[in-house]
N, C-alpha and C positions, 0 to 999 in steps of 0.2 A: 590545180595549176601551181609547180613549183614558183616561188618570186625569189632569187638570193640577190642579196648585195654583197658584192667583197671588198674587204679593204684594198688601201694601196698595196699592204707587204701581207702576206701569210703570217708572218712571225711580228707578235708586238713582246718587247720587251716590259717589264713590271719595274715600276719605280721604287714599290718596296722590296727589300734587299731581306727582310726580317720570318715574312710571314707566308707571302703568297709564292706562285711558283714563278722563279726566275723568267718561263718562256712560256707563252700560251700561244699556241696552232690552234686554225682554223682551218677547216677545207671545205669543199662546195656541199661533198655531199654529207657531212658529218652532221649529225644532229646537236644542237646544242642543250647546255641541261634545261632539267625542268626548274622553274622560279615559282613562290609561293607570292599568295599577295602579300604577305607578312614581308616578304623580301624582294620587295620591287623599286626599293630604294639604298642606293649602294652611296659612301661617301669616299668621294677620296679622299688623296693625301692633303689637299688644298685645303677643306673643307667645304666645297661644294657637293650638289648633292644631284645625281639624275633623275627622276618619279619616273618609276616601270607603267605606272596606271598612265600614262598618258600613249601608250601604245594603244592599238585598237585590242578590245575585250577577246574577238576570236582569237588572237594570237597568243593563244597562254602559252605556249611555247617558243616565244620569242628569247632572245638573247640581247641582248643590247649594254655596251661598256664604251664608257667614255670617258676622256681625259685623265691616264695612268698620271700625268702631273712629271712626265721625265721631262730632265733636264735636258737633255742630246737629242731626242728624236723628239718627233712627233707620232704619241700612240693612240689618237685616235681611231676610234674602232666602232664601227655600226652594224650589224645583221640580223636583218628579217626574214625570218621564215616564216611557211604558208605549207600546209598537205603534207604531212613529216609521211608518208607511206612509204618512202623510199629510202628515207634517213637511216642513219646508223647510229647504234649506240656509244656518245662520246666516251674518252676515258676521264672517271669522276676525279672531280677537285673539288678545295673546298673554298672557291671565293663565293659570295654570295649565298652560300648554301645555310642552315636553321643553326647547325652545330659550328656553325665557324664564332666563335667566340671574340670580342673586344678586347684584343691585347692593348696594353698602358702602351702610350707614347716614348717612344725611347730616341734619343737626341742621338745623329749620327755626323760625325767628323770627316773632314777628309784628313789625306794623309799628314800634311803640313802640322796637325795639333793635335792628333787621333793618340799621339803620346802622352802627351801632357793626362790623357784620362786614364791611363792605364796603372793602378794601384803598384807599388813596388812595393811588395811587403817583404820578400828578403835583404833585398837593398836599402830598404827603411832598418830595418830591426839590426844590420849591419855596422848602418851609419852609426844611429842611435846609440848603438852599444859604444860605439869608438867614444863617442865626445864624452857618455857620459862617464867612461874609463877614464881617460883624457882629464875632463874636468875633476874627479874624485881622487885620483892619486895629487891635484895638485890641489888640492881645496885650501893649503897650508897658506897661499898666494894670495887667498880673498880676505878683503877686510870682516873686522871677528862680527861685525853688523849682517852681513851678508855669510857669512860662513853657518852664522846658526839657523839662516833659512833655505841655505840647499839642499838639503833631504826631503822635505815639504816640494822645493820647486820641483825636485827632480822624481818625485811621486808622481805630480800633476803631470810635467811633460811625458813619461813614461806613457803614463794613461791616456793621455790626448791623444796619442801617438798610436795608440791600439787603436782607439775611436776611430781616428783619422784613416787608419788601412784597411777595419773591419767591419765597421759600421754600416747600414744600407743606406744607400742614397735615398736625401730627401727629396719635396717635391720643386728644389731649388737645381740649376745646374749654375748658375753665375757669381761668384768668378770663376767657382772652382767646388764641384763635390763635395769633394778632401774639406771645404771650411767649412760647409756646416754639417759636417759630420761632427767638427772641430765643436761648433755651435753646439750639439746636442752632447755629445762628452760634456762642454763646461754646467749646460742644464744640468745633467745626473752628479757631477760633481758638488754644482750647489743644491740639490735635492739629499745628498749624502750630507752635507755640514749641517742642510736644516736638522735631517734627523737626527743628530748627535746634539744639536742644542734642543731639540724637543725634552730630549730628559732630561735638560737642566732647566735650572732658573735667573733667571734674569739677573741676580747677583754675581753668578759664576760664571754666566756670557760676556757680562764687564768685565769681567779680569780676562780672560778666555782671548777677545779682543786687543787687550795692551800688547799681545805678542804681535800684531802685526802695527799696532800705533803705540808706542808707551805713552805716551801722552794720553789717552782715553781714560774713559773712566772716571772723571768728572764731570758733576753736574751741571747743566746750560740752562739757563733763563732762557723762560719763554716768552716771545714777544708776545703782542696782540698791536693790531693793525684797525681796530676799532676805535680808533682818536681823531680828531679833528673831520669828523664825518660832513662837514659842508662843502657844498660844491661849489667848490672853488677849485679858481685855475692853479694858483699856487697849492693845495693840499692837494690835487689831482697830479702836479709836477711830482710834489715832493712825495709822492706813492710809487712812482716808477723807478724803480731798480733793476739789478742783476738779476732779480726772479722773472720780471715781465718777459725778455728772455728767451727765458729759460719755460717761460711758457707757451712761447710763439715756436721754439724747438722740438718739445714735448709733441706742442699736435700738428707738428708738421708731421712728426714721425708717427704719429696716431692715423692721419688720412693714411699715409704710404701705405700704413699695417690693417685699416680697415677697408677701404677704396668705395667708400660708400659715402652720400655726403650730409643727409639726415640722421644718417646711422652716427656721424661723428659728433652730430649737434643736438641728438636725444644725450649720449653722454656729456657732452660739454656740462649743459644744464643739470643731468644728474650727477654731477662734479659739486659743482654751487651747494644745491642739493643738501647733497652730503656733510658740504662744510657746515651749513648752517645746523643739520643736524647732531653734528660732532663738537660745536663748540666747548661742552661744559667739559671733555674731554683734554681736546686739544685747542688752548690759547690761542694759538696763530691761526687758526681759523675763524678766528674772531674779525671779519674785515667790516668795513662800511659798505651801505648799499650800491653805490658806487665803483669801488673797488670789487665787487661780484660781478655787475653785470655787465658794465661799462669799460673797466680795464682788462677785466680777464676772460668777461663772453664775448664782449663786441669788437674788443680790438688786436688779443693777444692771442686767445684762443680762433678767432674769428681770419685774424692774418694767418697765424701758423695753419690752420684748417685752410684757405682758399689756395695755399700757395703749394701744400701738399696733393692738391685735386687735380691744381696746372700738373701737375708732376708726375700724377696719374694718366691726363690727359693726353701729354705729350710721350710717356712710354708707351700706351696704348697703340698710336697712328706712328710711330716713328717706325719706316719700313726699315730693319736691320738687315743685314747682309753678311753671314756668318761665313766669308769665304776660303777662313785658312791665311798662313803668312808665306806660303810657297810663292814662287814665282812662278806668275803664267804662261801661257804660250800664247796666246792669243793678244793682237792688238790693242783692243778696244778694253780687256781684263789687265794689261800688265801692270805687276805689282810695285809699284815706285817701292822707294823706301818710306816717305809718306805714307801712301795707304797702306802698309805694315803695320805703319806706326798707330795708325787708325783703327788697322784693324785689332789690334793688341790692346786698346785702352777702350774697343767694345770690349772685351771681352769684361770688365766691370759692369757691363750693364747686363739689364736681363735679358735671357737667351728670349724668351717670348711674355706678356704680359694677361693676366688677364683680370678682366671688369666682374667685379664683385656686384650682381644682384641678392640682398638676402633679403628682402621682400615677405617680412615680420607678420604679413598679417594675410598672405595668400595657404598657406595650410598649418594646421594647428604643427606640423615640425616645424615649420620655420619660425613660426612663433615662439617655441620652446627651446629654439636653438638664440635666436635675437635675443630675445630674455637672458638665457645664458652665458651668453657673449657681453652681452652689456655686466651682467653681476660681476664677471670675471674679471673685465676689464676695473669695474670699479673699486673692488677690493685688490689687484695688483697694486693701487695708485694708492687706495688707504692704505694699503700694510706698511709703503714705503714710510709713511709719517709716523704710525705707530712704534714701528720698527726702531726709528732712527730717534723718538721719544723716549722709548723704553734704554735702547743702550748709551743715552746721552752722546747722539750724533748731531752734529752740526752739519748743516741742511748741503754746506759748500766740500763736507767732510770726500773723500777717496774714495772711500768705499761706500757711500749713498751716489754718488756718481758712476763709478762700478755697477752699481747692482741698478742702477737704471742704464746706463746700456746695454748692459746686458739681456736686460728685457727686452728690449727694443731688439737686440738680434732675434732670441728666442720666438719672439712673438709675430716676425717677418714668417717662416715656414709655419709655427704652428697655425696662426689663421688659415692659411691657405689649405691646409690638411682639414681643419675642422670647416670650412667652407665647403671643400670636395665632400667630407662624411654629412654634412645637412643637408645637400644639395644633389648627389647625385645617389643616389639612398641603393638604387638597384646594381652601378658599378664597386662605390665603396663601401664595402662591407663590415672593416671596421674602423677604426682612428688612428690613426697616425702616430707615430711615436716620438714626434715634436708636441702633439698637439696634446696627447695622451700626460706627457712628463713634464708640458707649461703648465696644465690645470691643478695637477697634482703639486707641482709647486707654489701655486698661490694658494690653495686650499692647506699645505703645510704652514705656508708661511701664517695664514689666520689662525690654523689652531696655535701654533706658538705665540701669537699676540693675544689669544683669549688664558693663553695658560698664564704667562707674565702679567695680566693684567689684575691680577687680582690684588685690590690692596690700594693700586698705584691709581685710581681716577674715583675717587669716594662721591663724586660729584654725582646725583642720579640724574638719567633721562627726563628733560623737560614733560610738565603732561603734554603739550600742546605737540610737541616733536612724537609721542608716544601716538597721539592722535592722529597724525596726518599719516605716519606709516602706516596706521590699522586700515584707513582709507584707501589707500594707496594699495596695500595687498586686497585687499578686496576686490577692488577696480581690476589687479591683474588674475587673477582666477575668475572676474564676473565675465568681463571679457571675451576669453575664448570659449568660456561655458557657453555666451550668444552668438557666440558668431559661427563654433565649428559644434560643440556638443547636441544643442537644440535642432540645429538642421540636418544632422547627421543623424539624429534621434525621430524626426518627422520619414526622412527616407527610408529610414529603416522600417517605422509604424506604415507608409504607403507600402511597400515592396508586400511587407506582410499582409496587409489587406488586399491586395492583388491578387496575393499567388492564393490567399485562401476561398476568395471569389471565383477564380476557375477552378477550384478543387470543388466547390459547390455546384 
């Protein structure tokens, strides 16, 4: 006994515009394809999900699609078939089918903004040329301060400028493509100055330096912040400065860029950590017990951390509504100037958010990706001390503020790339080229601190410090030994005593 259901209309239209086929036909007597159980669950554009297994098991040849997710119709679609003896062979496509492969998400405009993403790279290279013609016959007009550094500027903007048109999109679209394409030029740029001060030494990176400060180049006292260590309310006032801060800024912009909230409070602490560790090195690490754990874990670190979470929170659930700056036609959508305006100063926020699980101790990658992630981050945040100790910078100097924002943009896409590469191991295949050219840049920046350092901290390693690291790595190699090596080494010894038991 045949049983068909039909839709309202024969013809449903496809919400995606990219991949699947614009119009799919159904008829009474057409057979639909066959589905594996491997493929009996289809997701759409929404991200909901149908289970095929909830049809009755006789009907493997059932069809069943629901909610293409259009905007304009309604495409709901249901059909059950029963006894195909009569059916006809449909003509093959490929939604739901073994080889239809997971294309990446790709961000779609309407027409109102659809410009703004369209790369001009003749119109770029046009403009470009004009100004910098423009600017160069008259360079006679700039003060002789600025005159000796327009060759340099107009190298960088030249190169930005290529980045900016040729670059591939990261995995950011907000504000705008084009900036962190901008973003990764400036990474390879400072990846390129690192490696030019790698063959020097630290004597001729000071002078190297005076051309963009003349001033530089002299030597700074180092504080220590290990005085008056009782706890008092007045030595606790008189502790709080321009740095406290500047550290409640630090890890606001640390949650934004981790989105995890233990994950930001194992580093907090191995922050501390470290300073204690580093004293005999660097001075100003020298604080009171107090000032560790009370000003800079509990309050400064601990504000800037809670307030970056809200921040998470609130991008996560805030419904956006990407609707273009056109004017509508419809009543209920028509675009004041208001919601223009509205809708132009989203366009700073993120086109979509998403919630960072790294869940450090659920398989030995994640663990070796956590692990990693935290080193990374730790040594980004040493190098800057070292760095600005070794070229005698001053903590409030241009360029250590410079080169921490700039981290901070960098380190916005690269997590997110190296998040996608630990995490989804079977779509992302390799690393990102944010994420690839941050790690590589803080792993420069260390070898140039271990090369400069020689000479300059005659101070050796505490035993006591030398000890608790020995501990400490220990503990992270015993670790995953018990938890993924030994149980993964038992299944393996059962599997084989199994299969050798029926071989007998």
């Amino acid at each position: 006994m045949n049983k068909t259901i039909l839709p309202r209309s024969e013809e449903v239209r496809s919400a995606d515009s990219t991949g699947s086929p614009s119009h799919l036909k159904l008829k009474s007597d057409s057979r639909p394809p066959t589905l594996s159980d491997s493929d009996r669950s289809t997701v759409n554009r929404s991200g909901r999900s149908v289970k095929r297994n909830t049809l009755p098991n006789d009907l493997d040849q059932s069809f069943a699609v629901s909610d293409f997710n259009s905007q304009d119709e309604d495409c709901d679609l249901e059909t059950t078939l029963s006894g195909h003896e009569d059916a006809q062979t449909p003509t093959p496509f490929n939604f739901g089918q073994r080889d239809a492969k997971l294309e990446p998400y790709q961000m779609r405009h309407d027409d109102s903004v659809k410009w703004v993403y369209q790369p001009p790279t003749l119109t770029g290279a046009a403009i470009g040329t004009f100004v910098l013609s423009a600017l160069a016959y008259n360079s006679d007009k700039f003060p002789q301060t600025i005159r000796s550094h327009l060759g340099i500027i107009s190298g960088v903007v030249v190169f930005l400028v290529f980045c900016m048109l040729n670059f591939r999109d990261g995995p950011f679209r907000r504000p705008h493509p084009a900036f962190w394409r901008v973003v990764l030029g400036l990474n390879l740029l400072y990846f390129m100055l690192l490696s030019f001060l790698y063959w020097t030494d630290n004597t001729s990176a000071r002078e190297y330096i005076k051309y963009f400060d003349p001033s530089l180049g002299v030597p700074l006292p180092e504080r220590s912040y290990a005085e008056k260590c009782e706890l008092t309310v007045k030595n606790v006032w008189d502790g709080i400065d321009i740095f406290c801060l500047a550290h409640s800024l630090g890890w606001f912009g640390k949650a934004v860029i981790l989105r995890d909230h233990w994950f930001c409070w194992i580093l907090s602490v191995g922050f501390e950590i470290m300073e204690y560790s580093l004293q005999h090195h660097l001075p100003n690490f020298a604080e009171c017990w107090w000032d560790h754990w009370l000003l800079d874990v509990l309050i400064c670190n601990w504000g800037g951390l809670w307030l970056g979470m809200k921040t998470c929170e609130w991008l996560r659930v805030s419904p956006f509504s990407w609707r273009g700056l056109r004017q509508s036609t419809s009543g209920s959508d028509r675009q004041t100037p208001q919601r223009r305006a509205k809708n132009a100063a989203k366009q700073f926020t993120p086109y979509d958010w998403t919630e960072f699980r790294w869940e450090g101790t659920k398989k030995f990658r994640n663990y070796i990706s956590t692990v990693a992630l935290l080193t990374v981050f730790l040594l980004s945040e040493l190098n800057v001390f070292y760095l600005k100790s070794l070229l005698w910078l001053a903590p409030e100097h241009p360029l250590v503020i410079a080169r921490l924002a700039a981290m901070f943009l960098w380190a916005l896409p690269a997590v997110r790339e190296f998040y996608d590469y630990a995490t989804y191991t079977k779509r992302v295949k390799r690393m990102g080229s944010h994420a690839w050219l941050s790690m590589a840049t803080v792993i420069l920046e260390l070898l140039i601190v271990i090369k400069w350092s020689k000479g300059e901290f005659p101070n050796p390693m505490p035993k006591e410090v030398k000890a608790f690291w020995t501990v400490a790595i220990i503990l992270l190699v015993l670790y995953p030994t018990v938890k993924f090596a030994i149980p993964s080494w038992k299944s393996w010894r059962n599997n084989r005593r199994k299969a050798s038991n029926k071989i007998d």
